[in-house]
C-alpha positions in Angstrom: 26.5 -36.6 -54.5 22.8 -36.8 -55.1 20.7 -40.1 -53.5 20.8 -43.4 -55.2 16.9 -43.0 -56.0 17.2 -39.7 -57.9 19.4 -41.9 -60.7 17.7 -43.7 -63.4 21.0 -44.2 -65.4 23.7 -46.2 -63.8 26.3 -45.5 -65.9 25.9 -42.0 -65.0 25.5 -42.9 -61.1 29.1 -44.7 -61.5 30.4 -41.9 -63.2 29.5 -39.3 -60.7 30.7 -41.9 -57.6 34.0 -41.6 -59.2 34.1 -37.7 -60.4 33.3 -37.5 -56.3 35.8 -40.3 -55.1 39.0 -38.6 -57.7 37.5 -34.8 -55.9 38.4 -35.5 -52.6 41.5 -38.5 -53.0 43.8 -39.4 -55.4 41.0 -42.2 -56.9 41.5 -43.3 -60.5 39.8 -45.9 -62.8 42.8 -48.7 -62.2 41.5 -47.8 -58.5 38.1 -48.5 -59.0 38.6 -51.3 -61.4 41.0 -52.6 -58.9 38.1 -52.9 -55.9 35.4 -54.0 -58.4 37.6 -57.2 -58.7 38.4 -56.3 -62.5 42.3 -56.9 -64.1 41.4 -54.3 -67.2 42.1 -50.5 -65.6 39.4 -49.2 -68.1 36.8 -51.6 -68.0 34.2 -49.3 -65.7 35.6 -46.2 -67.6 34.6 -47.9 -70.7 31.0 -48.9 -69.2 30.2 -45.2 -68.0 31.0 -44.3 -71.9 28.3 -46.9 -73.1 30.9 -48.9 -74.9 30.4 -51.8 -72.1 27.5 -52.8 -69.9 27.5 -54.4 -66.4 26.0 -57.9 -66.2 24.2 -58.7 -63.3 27.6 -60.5 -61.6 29.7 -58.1 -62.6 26.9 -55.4 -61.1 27.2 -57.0 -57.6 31.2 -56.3 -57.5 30.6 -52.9 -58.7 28.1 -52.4 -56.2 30.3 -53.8 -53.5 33.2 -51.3 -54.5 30.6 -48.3 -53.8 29.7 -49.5 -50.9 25.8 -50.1 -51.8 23.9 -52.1 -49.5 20.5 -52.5 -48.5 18.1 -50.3 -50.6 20.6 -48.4 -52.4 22.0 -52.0 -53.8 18.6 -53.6 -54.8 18.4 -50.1 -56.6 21.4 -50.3 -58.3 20.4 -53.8 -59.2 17.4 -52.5 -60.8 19.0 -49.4 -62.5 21.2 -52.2 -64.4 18.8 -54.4 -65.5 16.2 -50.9 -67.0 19.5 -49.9 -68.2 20.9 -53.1 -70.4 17.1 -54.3 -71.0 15.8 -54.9 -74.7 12.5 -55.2 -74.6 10.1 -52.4 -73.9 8.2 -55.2 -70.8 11.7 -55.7 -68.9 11.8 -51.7 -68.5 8.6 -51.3 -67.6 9.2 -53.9 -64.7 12.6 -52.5 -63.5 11.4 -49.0 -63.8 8.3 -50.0 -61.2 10.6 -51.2 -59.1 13.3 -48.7 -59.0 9.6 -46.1 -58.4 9.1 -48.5 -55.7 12.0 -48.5 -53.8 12.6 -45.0 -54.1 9.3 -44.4 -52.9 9.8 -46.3 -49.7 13.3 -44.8 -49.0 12.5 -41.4 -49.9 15.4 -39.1 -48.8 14.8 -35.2 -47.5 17.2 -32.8 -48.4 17.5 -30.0 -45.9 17.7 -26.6 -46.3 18.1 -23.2 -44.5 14.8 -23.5 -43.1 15.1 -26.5 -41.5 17.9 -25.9 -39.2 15.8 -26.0 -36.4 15.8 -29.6 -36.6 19.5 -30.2 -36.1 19.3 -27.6 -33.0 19.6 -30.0 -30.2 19.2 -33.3 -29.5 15.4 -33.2 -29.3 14.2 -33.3 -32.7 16.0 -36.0 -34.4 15.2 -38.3 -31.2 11.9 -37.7 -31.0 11.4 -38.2 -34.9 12.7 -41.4 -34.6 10.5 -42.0 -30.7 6.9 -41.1 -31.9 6.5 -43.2 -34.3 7.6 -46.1 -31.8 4.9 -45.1 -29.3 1.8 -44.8 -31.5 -0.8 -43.5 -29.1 1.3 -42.8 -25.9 1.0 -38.9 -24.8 3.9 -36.3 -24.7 4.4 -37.3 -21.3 5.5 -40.8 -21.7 7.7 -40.2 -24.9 9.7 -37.9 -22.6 9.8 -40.6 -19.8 10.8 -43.0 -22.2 14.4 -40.6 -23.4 17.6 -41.2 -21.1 17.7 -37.0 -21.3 16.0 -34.6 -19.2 12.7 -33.4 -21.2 9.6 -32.5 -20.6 6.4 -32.9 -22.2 5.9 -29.7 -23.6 9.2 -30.0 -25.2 8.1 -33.0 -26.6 4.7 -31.2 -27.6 6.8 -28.1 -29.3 8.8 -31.2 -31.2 6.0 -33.0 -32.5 4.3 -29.8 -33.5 7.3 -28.5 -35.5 7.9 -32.1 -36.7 4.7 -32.6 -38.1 4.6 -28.8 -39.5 7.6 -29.4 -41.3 7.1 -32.7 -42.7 9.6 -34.8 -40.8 6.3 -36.7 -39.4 2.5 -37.4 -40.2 0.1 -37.4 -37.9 -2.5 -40.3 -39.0 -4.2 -40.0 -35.6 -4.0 -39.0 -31.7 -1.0 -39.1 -30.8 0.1 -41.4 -33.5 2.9 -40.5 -36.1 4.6 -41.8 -38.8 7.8 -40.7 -40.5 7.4 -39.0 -43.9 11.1 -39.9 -45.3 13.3 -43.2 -44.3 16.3 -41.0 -44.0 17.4 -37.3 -43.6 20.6 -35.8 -45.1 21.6 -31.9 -45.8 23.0 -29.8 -48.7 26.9 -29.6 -49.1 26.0 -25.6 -48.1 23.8 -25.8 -45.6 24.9 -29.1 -43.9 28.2 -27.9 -41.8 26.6 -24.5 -40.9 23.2 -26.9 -39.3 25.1 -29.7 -37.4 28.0 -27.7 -35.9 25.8 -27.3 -32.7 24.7 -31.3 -32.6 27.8 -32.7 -33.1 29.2 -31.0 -30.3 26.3 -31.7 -28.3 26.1 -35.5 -29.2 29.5 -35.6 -28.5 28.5 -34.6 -25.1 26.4 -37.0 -24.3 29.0 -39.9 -25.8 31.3 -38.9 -22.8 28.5 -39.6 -20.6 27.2 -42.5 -22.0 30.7 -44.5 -20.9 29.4 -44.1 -17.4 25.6 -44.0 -17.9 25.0 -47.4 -19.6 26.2 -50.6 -19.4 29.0 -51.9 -22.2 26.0 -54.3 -23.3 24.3 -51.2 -24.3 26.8 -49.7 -26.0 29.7 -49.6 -28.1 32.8 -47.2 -28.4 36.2 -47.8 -30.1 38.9 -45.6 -31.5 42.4 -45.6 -33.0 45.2 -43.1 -32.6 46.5 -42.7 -36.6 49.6 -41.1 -38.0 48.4 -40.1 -41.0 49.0 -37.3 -44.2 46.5 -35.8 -46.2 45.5 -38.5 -48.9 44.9 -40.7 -46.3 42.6 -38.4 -44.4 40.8 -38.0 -47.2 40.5 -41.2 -47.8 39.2 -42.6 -44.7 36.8 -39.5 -44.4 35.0 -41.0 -47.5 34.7 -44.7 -46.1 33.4 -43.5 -42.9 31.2 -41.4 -45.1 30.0 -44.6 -46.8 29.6 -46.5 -43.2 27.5 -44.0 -42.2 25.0 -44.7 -45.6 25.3 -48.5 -44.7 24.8 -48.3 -41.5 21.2 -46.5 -42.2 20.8 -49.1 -44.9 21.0 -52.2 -42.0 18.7 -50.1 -39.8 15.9 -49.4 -42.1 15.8 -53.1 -43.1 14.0 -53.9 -39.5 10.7 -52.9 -38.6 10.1 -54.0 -35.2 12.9 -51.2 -33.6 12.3 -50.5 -30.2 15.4 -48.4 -29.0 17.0 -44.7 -30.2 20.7 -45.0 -30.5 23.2 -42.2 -32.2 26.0 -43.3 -33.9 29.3 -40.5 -33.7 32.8 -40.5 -35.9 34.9 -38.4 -35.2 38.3 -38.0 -37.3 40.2 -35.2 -35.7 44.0 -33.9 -35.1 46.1 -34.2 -31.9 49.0 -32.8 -33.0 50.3 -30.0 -35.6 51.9 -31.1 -39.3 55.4 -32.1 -38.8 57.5 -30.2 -41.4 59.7 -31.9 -43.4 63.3 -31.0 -43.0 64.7 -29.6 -46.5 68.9 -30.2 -46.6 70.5 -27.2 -48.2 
């Protein structure tokens, strides 16, 4: 599903959540009625054909059941009033808004070329470093990561960083990031990450020992669970991710890298179910 920001209609941004929700679960309108807080099963279904319109309560529960927050939700807010305003002076002010926010949460898309920044560890880390360190040389951005790297790694980084427009450079040794957040095609996505994943996971096992339970945070469940359910916790932990980047971007004094892993995986084989003949 495209980002919030590319929307201008929300009818049509609540009609594509749910044409994605009902592609990977067994999600219907009742369903999404039911979490908006609505008793009428048709009630959204009826606002993505234009026969209804969201007030600006009603848009807050609706936003909830998606699981906007942050930017996406002061968005969605804004998408609602362009969307059920009258007067040519109330879409005009919505519209610069909705310009505004996307603007400041501009999303990258990546794409074949890009892999490169999903090899290792280095490149996502050190987007998110520089810009913490305005003026401080390769050296001390590499002192200043928990894993081994030296400065000419960091050099390499900032150089491909910059080239590809993950970063700005707006002086020596001063950088800025380009776009709030970073996400990948449905194609290209899997094939890119493969190699992080198993290398963040890597350093999660070593992080129990290496820092101190202050510093960080690990939990987990053991689930029985069948296929609707998989796919249906995949998509909230999809949507935690999102709000998760949502609560982060909301503070500007951040002095500290952190990566966030889910994992959902299987520890056992499908039981069969035994027919009786």
């Amino acid at each position: 599903m495209k980002p919030i920001t590319e929307y201008k209609d929300y009818r049509l941004y609540m009609q594509d959540f749910y044409e994605e929700r009902k592609r990977t679960s067994a999600f219907s309108w009742r369903e999404f009625s039911k979490l908006a807080g609505f008793k009428s099963p048709v009630y959204l279904k009826l606002v993505c054909e234009g026969k209804s319109s969201l007030s600006l309560v009603k848009m807050e529960q609706v936003a909830h059941a998606m699981g906007l927050v942050g930017h996406e939700f002061a968005y969605f807010t804004q998408m609602v009033k362009f969307g059920n305003a009258t007067k040519d002076s109330a879409k005009k002010e919505a519209l610069i808004e909705m310009q505004k926010i996307a603007m400041e949460h501009k999303v990258r898309v990546l794409d074949a070329e890009s892999f490169e920044f999903y090899e290792s560890w280095k490149n996502p880390t050190i987007r998110e470093l520089a810009p913490m360190m305005p003026g401080k040389r390769p050296l001390e951005v590499a002192k200043t990561c928990h894993q081994v790297i030296s400065a000419e790694q960091v050099r390499d980084s900032l150089a491909f960083l910059v080239q590809t427009g993950f970063l700005k450079r707006e002086a020596e040794h001063t950088y800025v990031q380009t776009e709030k957040t970073v996400i990948g095609t449905k194609e290209s996505l899997p094939i890119a990450v493969r190699g992080m994943h198993k290398e963040m996971a890597s350093l999660a096992r070593t992080a129990i020992d290496k820092f101190p339970i202050e510093e960080r945070h690990f939990t987990g469940a053991t689930l029985g669970l069948c296929e609707e359910a998989y796919a249906r916790i995949s998509q909230e932990l999809d949507a935690f991710v999102r709000k998760v980047a949502n609560i982060a971007a909301e503070y500007e004094n951040i002095n500290q890298v952190y990566r966030l892993n889910l994992q959902l995986f299987p520890l056992t084989k499908k039981v069969e179910e035994e027919t009786n003949e």
